[in-house]
C-alpha positions in Angstrom: -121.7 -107.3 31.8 -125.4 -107.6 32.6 -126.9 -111.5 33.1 -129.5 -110.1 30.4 -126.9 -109.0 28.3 -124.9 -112.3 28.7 -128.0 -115.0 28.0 -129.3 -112.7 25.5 -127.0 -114.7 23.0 -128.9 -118.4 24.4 -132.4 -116.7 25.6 -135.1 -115.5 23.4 -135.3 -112.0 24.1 -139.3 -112.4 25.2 -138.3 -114.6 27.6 -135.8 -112.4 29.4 -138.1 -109.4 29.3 -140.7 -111.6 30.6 -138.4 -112.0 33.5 -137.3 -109.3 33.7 -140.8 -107.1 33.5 -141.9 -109.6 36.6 -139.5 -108.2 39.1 -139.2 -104.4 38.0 -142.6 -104.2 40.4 -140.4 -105.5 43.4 -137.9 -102.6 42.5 -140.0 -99.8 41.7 -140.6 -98.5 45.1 -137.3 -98.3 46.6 -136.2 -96.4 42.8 -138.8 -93.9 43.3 -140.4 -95.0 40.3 -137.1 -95.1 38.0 -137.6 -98.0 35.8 -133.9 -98.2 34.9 -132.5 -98.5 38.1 -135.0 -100.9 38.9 -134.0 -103.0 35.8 -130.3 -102.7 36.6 -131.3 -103.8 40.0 -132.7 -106.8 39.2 -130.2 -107.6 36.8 -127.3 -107.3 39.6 -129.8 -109.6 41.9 -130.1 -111.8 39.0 -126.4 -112.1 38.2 -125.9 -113.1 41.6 -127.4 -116.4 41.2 -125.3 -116.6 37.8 -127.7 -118.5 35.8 -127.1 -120.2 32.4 -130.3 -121.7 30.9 -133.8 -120.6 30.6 -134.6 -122.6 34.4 -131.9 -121.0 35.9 -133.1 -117.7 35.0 -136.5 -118.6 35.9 -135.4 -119.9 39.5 -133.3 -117.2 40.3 -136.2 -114.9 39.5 -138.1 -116.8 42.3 -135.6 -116.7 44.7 -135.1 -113.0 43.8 -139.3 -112.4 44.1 -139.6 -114.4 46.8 -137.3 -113.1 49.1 -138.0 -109.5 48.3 -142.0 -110.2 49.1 -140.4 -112.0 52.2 -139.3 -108.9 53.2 -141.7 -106.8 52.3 -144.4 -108.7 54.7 -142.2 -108.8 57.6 -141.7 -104.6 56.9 -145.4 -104.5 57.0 -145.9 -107.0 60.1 -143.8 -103.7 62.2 -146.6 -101.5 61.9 -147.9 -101.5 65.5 -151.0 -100.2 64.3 -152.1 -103.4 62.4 -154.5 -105.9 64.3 -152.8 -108.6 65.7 -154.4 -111.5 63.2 -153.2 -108.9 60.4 -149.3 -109.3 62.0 -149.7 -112.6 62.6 -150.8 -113.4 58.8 -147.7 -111.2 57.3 -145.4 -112.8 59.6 -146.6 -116.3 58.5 -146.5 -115.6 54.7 -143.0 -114.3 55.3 -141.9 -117.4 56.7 -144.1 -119.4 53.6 -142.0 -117.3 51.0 -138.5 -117.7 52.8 -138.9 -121.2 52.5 -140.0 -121.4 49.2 -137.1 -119.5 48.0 -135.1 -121.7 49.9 -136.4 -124.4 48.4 -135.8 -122.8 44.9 -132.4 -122.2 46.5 -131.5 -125.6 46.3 -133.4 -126.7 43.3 -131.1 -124.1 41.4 -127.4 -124.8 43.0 -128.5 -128.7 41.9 -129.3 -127.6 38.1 -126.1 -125.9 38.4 -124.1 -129.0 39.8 -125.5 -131.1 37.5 -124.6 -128.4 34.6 -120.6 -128.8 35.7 -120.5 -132.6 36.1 -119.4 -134.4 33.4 -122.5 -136.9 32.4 -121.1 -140.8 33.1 -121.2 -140.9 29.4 -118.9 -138.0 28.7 -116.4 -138.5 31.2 -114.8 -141.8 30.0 -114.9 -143.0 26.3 -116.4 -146.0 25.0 -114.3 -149.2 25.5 -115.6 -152.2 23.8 -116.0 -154.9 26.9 -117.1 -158.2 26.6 -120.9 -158.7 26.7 -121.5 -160.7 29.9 -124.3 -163.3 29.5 -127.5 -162.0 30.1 -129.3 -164.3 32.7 -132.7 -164.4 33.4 -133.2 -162.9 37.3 -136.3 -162.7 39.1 -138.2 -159.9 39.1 -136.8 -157.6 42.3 -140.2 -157.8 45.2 -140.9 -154.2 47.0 -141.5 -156.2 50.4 -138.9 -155.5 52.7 -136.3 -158.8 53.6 -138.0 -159.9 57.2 -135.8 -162.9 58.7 -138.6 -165.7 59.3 -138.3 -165.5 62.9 -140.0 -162.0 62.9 -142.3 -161.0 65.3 -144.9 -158.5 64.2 -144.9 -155.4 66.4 -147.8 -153.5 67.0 -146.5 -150.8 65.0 -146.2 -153.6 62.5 -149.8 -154.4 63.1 -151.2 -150.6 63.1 -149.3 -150.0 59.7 -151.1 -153.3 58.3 -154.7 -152.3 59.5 -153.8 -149.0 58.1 -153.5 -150.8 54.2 -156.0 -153.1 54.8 -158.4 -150.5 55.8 -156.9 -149.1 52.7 -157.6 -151.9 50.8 -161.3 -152.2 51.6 -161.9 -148.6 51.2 -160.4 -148.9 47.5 -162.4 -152.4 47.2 -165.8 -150.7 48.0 -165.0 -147.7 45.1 -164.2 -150.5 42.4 -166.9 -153.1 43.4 -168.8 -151.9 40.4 -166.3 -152.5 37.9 -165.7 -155.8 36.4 -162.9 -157.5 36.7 -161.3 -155.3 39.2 -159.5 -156.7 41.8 -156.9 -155.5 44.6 -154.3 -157.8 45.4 -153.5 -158.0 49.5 -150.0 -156.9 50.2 -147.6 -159.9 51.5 -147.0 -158.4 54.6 -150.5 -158.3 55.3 -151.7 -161.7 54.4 -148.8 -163.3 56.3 -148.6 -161.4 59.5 -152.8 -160.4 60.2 -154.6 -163.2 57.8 -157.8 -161.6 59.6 -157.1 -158.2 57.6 -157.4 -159.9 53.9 -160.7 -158.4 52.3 -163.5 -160.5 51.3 
């Protein structure tokens, strides 16, 4: 059975040809112009990547597209006859697609793992616990835990004249508007009390 055939029961049909019509382009050539052996083409490419839900579909169409224009630009870069720069620019867009459909690669197998795991929810049922107390706790700080015996490095030091530059630069675009401050980071005002804006 086709993948189109298969999410044609879950997919509105637009959406499949929409798919679908994207790719027969890719296939055309190497069919000599056969539109239904390019469809069935893409479908086998398609089914490949097994995809369940309207993302899926959508990814594995880019891995699919991708990797074909992949190829297809490092097929052209072998024509000795092309100018160097012209190689050169195939070769690099080959390597720009490859890693895009790697990145939809993983993107889709992640969909897919989180389509077979159970959400936390589903896996166990509801037991009735005891409520603990709710205690108030203070609210979590984003500074990093630095024992008080730290010495600033100058990494430390390049970091901090990197925010406090920062700082001044967003300071000079909101001097115009009232009532807008920007507070100094911790780590600034405690290790390079020179740095704090004016």
């Amino acid at each position: 059975m086709s993948v189109i055939a298969a999410l044609a029961t879950t997919i509105p049909a637009c959406i499949l040809e929409g798919v679908l019509g994207r790719l027969l382009p890719l296939f055309l050539p190497a069919t000599g112009g056969d539109t239904t052996a390019a469809r069935a083409a893409a479908d086998h490419l398609l089914a490949a990547y097994q995809p369940r839900t309207e993302d899926e579909l959508c990814l594995a169409a880019t891995i699919v597209g991708f990797t074909l224009q992949a190829l297809d630009a490092l097929g052209q870069s072998a024509n000795p006859d092309l100018p160097l720069t012209r190689i050169l620019r195939l070769r690099s867009g080959a390597v720009s697609l490859s890693r895009e459909a790697d990145k939809a690669r993983k993107a889709l197998a992640q969909m897919q793992k989180n389509r077979t795991q159970p959400q936390p929810d589903e896996a166990q049922p509801a037991q009735s616990q005891p409520a603990e107390p709710k205690t108030a706790t203070p609210p979590a700080t984003t500074e990093p835990a630095q024992s008080p015996n730290h010495i600033p490095t100058e990494a430390d030091r390049l970091q901090d004249l990197r925010i406090a530059e920062s700082i001044k630069r967003a300071a000079a675009r909101l001097s115009g508007i009232p009532g807008a401050e920007i507070p100094v980071p911790p780590s600034v005002a405690t290790h390079w009390p020179a740095l704090q804006p004016l």
